[in-house]
Each structure stands twice: as structure tokens, then as C-alpha cells.
C-alpha positions as CSV (number, residue, x, y, z in Angstrom):
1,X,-69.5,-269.5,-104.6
2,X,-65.4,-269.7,-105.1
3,X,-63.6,-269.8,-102.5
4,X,-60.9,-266.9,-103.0
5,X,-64.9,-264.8,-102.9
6,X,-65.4,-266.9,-99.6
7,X,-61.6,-266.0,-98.0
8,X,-62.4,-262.4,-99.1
9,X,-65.8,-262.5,-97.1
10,X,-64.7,-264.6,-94.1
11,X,-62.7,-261.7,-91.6
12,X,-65.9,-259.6,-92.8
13,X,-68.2,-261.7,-91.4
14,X,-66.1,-262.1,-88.3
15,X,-66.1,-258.2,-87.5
16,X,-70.0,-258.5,-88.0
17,X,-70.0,-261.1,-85.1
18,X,-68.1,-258.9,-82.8
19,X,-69.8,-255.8,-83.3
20,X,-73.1,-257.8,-82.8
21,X,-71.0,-259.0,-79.5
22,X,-70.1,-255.7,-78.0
């Protein structure tokens, strides 16, 4: 995977983890 694709993805994944949280 590049990593300018993994960047794009990483805040993505973080707003998945606080919605699971809430």
C-alpha cells in the first residue's frame, strides 16, 4: 500500500474509532 493512500486513510480510521467509542 503507499503511503500518501495510507495518510489519506489514517484521520478515517480515527473517526471510525470514535464513533465505535461514543
Amino acid at each position: 500500500m503507499s503511503s500518501s493512500l495510507n495518510a489519506a486513510v489514517q484521520p478515517t480510521k480515527e473517526n471510525l474509532v470514535k464513533l465505535l467509542e461514543e
